[in-house]
C-alpha positions in Angstrom: 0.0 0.0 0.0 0.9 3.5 -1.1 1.5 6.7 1.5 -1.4 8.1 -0.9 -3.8 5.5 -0.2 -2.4 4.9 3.6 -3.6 9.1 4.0 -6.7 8.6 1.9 -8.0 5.7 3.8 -7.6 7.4 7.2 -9.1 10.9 5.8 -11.9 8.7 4.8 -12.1 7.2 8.2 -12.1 10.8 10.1 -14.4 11.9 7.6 -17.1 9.0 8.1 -16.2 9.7 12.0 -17.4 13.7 11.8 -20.5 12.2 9.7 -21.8 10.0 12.5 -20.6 12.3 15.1 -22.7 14.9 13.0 -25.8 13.0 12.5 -25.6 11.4 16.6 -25.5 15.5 17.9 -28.3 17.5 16.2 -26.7 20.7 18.6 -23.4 20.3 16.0 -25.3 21.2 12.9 -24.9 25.0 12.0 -28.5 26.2 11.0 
């Protein structure tokens, strides 16, 4: 495995991590 694909899998991972953290804590959302 790449350095690319080693930092893209673990973006992906922090970004699916803000997603449930997002949709778990309503008060998060800025509307």
């Amino acid at each position: 495995m790449s350095d690319m694909e080693k930092s893209e899998k673990s973006l992906n991972m922090a970004f699916e991590r803000v997603i449930y953290i997002y949709t778990t804590n309503p008060s998060f959302s800025y509307r």
